[in-house]
DOMARFI-403964 format. One record per atom (N, C-alpha, C): residue number from 1; chain; atom name; x, y, z. Coordinates in steps of 0.001 Angstrom, whole numbers, plus 524288, in hexadecimal, padded with zeros to 5 digits. Layout:
<recs>
n_chain_atom_c1_c2_c3
NUM_A_CA_X_Y_Z
...
</recs>
This chain:
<recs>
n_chain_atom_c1_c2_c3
1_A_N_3F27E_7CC93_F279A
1_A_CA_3F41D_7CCEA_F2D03
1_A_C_3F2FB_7C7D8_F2FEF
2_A_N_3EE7F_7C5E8_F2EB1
2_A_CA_3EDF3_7C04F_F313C
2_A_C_3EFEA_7BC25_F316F
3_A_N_3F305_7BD35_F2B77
3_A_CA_3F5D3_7B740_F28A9
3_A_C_3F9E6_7B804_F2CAB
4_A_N_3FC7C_7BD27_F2E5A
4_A_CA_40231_7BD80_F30E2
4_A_C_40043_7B99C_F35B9
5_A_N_3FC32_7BDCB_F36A0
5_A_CA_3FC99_7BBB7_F3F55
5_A_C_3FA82_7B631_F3CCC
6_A_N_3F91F_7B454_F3AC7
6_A_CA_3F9FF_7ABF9_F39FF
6_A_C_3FD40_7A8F1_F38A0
7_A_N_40198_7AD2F_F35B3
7_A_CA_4062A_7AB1F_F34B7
7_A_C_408EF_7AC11_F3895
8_A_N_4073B_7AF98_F3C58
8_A_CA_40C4E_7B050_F4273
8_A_C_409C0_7ADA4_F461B
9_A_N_4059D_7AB8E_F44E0
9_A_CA_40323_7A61A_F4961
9_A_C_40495_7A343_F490B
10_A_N_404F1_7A22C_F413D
10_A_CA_407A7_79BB0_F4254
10_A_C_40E39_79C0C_F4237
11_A_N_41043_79DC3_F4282
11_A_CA_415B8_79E4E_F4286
11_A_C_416FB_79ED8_F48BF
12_A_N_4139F_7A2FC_F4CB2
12_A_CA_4139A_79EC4_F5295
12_A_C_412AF_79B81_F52EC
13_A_N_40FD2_7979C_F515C
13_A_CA_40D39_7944A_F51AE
13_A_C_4120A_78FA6_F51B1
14_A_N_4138D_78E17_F4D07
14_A_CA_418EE_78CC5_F4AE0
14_A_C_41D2E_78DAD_F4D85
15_A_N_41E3D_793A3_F50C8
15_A_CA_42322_79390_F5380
15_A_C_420E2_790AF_F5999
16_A_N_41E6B_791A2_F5C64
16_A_CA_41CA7_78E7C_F5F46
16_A_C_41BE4_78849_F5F5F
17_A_N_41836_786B4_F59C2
17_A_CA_41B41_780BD_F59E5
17_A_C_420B6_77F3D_F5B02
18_A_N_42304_7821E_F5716
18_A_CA_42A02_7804A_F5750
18_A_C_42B68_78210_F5D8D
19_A_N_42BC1_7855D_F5EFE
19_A_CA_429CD_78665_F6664
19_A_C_42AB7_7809A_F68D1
20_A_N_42547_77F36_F690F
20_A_CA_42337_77A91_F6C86
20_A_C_4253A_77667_F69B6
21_A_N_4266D_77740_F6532
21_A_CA_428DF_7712E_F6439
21_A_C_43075_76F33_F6467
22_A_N_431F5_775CC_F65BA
22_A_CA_4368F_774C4_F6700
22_A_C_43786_7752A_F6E6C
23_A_N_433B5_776EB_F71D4
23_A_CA_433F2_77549_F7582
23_A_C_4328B_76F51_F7817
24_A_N_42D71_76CF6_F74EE
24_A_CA_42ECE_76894_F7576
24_A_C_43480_76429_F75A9
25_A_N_43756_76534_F736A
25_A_CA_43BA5_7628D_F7278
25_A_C_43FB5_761AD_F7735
26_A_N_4441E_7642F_F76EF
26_A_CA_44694_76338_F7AE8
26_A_C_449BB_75E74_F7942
27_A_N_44C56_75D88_F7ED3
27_A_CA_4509C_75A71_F7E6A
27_A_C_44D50_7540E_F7F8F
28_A_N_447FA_753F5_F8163
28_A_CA_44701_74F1D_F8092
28_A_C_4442A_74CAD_F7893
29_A_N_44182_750E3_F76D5
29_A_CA_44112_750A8_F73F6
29_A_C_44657_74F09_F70BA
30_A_N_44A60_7533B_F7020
30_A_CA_44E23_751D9_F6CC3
30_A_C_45142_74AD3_F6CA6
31_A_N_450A8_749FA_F7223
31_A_CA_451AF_74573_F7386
31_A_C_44FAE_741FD_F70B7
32_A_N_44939_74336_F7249
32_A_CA_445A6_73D81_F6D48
32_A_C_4469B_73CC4_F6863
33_A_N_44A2F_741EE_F65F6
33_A_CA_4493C_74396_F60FC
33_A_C_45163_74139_F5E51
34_A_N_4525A_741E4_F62E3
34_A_CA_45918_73FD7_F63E5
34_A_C_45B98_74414_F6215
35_A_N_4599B_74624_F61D7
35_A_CA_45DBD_74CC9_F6111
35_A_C_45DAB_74F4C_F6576
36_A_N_463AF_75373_F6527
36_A_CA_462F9_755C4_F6B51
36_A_C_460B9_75A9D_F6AE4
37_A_N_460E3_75C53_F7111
37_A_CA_45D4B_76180_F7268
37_A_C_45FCA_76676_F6D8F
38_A_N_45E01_76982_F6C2C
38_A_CA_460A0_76D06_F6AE5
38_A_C_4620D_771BB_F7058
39_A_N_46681_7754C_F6D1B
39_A_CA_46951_7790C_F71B9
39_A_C_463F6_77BCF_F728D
40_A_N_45F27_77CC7_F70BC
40_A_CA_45C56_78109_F73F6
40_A_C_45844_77C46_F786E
41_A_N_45A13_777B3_F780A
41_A_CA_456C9_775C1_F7B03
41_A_C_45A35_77380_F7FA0
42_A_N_46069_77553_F8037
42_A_CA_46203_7751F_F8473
42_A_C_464F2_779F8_F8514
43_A_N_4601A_77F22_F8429
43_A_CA_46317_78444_F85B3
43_A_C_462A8_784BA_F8DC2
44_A_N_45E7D_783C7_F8DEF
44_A_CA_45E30_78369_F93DF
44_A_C_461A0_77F4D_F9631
45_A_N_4636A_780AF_F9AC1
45_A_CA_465D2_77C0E_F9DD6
45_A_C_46269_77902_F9F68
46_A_N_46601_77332_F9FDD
46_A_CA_46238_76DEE_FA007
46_A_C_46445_76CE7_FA446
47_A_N_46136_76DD0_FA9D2
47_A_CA_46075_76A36_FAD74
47_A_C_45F61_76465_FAC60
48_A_N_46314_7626A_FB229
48_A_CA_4602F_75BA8_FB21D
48_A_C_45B65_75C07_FB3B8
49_A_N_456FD_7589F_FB395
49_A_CA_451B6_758F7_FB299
49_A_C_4503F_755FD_FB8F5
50_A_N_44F3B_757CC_FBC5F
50_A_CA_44C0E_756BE_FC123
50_A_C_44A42_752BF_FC163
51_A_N_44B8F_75074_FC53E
51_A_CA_4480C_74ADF_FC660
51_A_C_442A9_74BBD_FC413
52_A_N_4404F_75140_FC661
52_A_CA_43969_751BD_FC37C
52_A_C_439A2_751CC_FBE5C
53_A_N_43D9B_752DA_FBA7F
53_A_CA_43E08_7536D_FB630
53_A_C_43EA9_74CF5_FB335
54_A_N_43EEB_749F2_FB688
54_A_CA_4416D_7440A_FB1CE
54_A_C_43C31_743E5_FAFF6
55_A_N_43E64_73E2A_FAC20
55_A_CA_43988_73DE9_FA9F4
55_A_C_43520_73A36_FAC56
56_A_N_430FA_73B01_FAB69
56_A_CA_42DB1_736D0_FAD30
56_A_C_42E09_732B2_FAC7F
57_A_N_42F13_72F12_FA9E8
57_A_CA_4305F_7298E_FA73D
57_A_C_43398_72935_FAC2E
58_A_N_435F2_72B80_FAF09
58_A_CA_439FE_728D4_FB370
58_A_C_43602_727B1_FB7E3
59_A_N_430AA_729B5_FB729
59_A_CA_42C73_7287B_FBDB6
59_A_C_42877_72429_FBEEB
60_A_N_429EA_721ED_FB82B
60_A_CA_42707_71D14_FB8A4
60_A_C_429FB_71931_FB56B
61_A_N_428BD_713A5_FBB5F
61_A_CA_42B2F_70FCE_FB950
61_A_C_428F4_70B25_FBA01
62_A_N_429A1_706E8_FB844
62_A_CA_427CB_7028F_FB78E
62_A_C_42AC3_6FF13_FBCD8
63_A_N_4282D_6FDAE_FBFE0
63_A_CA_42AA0_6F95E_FC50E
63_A_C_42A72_6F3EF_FC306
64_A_N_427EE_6F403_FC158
64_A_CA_425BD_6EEB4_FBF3C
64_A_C_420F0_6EAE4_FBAF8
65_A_N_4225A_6E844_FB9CA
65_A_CA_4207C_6E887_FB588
65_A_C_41F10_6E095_FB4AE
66_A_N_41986_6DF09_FB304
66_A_CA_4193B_6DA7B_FB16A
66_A_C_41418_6D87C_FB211
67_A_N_41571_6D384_FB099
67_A_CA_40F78_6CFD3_FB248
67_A_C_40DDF_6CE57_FB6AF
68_A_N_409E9_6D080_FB8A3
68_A_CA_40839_6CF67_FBFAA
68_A_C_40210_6CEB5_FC0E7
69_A_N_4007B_6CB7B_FC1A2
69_A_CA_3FB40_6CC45_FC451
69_A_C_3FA6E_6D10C_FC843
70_A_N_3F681_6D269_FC679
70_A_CA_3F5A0_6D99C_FC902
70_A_C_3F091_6DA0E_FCA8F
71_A_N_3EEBF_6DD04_FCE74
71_A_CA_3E9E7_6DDBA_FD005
71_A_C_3E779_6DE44_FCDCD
72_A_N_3EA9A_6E4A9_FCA14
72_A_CA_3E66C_6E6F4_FC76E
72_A_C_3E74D_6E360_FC023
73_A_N_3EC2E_6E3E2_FC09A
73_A_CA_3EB46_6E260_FB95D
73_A_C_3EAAA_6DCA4_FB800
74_A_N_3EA32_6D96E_FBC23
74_A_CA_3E9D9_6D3E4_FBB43
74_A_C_3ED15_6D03D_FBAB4
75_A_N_3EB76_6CD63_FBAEC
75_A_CA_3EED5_6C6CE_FBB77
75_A_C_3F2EE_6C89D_FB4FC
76_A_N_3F7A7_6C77A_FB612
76_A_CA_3FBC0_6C831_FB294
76_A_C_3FC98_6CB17_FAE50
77_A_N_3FA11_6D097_FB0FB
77_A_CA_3FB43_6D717_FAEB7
77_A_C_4019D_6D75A_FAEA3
78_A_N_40323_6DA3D_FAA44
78_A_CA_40930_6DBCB_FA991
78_A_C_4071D_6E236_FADF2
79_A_N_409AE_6E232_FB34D
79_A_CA_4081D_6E66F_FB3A8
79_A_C_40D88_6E9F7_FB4FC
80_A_N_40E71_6F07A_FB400
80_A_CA_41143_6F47D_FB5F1
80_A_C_41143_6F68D_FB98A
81_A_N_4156B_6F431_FBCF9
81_A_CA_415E1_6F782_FC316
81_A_C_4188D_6FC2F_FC208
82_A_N_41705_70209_FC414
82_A_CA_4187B_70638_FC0B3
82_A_C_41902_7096F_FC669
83_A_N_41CDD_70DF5_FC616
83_A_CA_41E00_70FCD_FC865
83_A_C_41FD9_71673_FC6A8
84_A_N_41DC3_71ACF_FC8B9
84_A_CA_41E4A_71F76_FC756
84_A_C_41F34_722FB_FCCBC
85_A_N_42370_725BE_FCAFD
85_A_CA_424C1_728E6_FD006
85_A_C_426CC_72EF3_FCD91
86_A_N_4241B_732B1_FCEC4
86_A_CA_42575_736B6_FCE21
86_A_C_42989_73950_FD094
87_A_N_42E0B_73ABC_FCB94
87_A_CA_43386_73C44_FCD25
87_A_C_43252_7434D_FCE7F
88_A_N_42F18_7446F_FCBB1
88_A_CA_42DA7_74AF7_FCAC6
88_A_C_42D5A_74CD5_FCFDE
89_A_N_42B61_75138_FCEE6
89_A_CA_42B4F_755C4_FD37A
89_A_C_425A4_757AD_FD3EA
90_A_N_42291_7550B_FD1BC
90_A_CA_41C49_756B5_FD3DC
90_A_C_419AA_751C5_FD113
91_A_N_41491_75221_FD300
91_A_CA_41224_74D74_FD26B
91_A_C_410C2_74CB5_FCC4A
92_A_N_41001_74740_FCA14
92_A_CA_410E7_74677_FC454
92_A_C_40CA2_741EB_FC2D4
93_A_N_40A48_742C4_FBE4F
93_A_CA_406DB_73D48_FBDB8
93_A_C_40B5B_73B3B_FB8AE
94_A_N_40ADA_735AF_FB82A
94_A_CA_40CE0_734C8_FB473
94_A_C_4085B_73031_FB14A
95_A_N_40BB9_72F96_FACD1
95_A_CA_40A29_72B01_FA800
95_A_C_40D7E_728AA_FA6B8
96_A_N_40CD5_72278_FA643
96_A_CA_4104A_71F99_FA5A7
96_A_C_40F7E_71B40_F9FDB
97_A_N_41169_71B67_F9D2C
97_A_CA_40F6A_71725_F97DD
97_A_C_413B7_71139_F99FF
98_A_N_41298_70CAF_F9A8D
98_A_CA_414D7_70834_F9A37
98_A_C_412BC_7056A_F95F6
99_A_N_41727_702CC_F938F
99_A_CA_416AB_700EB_F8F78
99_A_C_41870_6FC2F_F8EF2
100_A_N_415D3_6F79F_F8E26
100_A_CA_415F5_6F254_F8E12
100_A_C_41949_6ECE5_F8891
101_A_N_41CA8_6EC1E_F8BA6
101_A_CA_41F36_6E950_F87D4
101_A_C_42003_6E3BF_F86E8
102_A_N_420CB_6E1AA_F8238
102_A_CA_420F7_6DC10_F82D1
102_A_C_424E8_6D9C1_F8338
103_A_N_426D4_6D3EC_F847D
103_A_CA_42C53_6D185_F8442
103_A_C_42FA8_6D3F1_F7FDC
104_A_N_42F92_6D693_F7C47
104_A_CA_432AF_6D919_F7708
104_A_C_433C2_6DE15_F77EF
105_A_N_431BD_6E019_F7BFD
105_A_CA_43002_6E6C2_F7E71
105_A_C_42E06_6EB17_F7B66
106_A_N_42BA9_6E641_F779B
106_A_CA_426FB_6E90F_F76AF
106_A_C_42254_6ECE6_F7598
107_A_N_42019_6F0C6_F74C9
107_A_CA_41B78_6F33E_F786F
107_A_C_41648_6F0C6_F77F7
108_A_N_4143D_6EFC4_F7C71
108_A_CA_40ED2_6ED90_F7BA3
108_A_C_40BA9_6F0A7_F7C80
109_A_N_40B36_6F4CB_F7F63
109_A_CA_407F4_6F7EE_F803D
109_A_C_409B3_6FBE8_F84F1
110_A_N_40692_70097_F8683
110_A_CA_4066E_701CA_F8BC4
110_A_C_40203_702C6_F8F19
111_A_N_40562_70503_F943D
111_A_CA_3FF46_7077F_F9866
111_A_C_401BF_70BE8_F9995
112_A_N_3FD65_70FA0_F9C4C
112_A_CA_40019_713C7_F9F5B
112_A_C_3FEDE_714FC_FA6EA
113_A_N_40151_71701_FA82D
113_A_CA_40035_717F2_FAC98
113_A_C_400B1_71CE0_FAF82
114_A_N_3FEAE_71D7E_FB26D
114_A_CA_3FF48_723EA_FB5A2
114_A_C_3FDEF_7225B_FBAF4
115_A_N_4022D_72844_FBCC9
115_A_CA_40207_728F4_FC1F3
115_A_C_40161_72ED2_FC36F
116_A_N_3FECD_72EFB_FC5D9
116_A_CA_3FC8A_73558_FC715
116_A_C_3FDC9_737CE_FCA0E
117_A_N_3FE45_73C81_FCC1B
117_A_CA_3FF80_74190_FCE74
117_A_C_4037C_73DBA_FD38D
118_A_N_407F8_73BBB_FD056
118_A_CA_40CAF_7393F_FD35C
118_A_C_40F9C_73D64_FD584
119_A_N_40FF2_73C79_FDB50
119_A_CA_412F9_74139_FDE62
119_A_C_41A0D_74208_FDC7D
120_A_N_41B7A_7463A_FDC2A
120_A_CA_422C8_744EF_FDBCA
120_A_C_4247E_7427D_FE07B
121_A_N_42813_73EA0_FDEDA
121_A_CA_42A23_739D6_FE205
121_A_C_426F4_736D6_FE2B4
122_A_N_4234A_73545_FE098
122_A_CA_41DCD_732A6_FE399
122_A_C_41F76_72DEF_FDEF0
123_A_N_41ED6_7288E_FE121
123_A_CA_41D2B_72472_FDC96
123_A_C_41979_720DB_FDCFD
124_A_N_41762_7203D_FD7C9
124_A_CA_41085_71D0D_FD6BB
124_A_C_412DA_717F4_FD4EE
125_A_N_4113A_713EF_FD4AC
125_A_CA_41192_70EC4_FD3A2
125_A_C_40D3C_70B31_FD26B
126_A_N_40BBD_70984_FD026
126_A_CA_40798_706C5_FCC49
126_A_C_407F3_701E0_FC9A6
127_A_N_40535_7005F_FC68C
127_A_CA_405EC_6FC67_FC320
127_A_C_40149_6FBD0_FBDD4
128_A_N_4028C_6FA65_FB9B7
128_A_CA_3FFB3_6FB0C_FB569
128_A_C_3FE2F_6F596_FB196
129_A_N_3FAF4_6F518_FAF90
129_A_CA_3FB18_6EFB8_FAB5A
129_A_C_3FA7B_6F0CE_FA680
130_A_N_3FC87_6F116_FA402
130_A_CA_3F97D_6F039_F9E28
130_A_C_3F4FD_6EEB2_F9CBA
131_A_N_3F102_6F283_F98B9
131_A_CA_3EB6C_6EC04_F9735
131_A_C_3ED52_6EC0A_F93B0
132_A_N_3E973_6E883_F93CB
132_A_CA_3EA21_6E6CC_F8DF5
132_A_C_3E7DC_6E9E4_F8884
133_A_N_3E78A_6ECD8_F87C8
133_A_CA_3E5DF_6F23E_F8395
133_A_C_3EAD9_6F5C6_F83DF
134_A_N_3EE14_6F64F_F875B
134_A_CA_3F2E4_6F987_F8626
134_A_C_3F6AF_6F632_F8400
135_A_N_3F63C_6F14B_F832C
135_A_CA_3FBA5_6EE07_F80E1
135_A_C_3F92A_6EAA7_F7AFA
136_A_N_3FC4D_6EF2F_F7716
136_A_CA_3F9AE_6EFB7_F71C6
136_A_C_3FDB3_6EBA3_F6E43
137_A_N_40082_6EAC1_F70DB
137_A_CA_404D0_6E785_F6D9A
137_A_C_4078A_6E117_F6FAF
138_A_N_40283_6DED4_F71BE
138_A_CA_402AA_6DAC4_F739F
138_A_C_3FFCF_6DA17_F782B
139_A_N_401A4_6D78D_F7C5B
139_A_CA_3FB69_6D682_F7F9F
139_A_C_3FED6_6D529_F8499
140_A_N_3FB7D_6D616_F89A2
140_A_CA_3FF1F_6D844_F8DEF
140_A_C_400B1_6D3AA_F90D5
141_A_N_40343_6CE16_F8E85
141_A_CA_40574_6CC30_F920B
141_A_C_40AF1_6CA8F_F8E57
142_A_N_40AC5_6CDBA_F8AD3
142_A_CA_41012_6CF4A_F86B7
142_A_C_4146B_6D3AA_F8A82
143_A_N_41174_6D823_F8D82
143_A_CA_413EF_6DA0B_F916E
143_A_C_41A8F_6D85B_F93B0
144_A_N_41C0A_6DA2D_F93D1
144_A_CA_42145_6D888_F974F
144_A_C_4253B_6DBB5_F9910
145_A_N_423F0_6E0A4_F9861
145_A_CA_42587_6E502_F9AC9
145_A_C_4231C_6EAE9_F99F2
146_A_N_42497_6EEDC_F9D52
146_A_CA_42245_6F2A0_F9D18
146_A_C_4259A_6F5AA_F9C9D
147_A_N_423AC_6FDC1_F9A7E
147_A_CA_4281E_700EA_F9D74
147_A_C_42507_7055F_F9B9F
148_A_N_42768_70977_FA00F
148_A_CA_423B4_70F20_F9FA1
148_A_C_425D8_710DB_F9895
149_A_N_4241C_712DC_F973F
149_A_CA_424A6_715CD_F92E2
149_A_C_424AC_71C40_F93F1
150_A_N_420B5_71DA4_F959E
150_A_CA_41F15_722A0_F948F
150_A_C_41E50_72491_F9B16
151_A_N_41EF4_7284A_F9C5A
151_A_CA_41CEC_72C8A_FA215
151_A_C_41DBB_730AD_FA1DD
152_A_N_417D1_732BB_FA169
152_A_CA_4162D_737C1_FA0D0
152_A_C_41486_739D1_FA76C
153_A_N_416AA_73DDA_FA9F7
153_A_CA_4188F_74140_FAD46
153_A_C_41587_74615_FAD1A
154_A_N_410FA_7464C_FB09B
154_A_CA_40D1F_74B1B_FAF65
154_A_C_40C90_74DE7_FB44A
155_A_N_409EC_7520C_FB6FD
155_A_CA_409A6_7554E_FBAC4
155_A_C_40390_75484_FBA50
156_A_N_4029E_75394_FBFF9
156_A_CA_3FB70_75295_FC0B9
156_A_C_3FA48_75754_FBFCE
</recs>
């Protein structure tokens, strides 16, 4: 009797993986994967996706970018004038990865940055430097451009 109820544990167990690993997916998944959605993953109707709905990568951007004597990062820091504005509908912290490139474009390294419990419509503006311990693939006056990579979009 015991062997059964462990063989009907793990056989939930198993249908539940396959579960969560076919809800993961979706039509962005299939995308990464270059195959399309299947029909049960556009059984629901697909609304266009809400301004609160884009993606984050659209709330942060780079203003500017270069070599400047700076208060804080010093006499001829490559530094990132950065700019984040929350498109959403309630307040949002975000994360930002910039990633540093050389005249060849490169990767030399990155930094990250955050902005915290950013109001909707509200925008933060900043600036960032590289040290020298995040640029693993040459040395930071190889620098010569920047660009967000990554923004992660969280609820305080």
């Amino acid at each position: 009797m015991k062997r059964t109820q462990l063989r009907h544990a793990l056989v939930a167990v198993a249908v539940g993986a396959v579960v969560l690993t076919g809800c993961s997916g979706g039509e962005e998944a299939a995308a990464e994967k270059g195959s399309a959605p299947s029909a049960a993953d556009k059984s629901e109707p697909q609304d266009k996706p809400t301004k609160a709905e884009a993606p984050a990568s659209r709330d942060v951007q780079i203003v500017k970018a270069g070599v400047e004597d700076h208060q804080t990062w010093g006499p001829k820091a490559y530094v990132v004038h950065y700019e984040a504005k929350n498109n959403g509908t309630g307040a949002a912290n975000y994360y930002a990865e910039i990633e540093f490139l050389d005249k060849d474009g490169d990767h030399l390294g990155q930094t990250g940055i955050t902005v915290d419990k950013l109001g909707p419509g509200k925008t933060s503006t900043g600036d960032t430097a590289p040290l020298e311990a995040e640029i693993r693939n040459g040395k930071l006056t190889d620098i010569r451009s920047a660009r967000v990579t990554k923004v992660d979009r969280t609820d305080p």
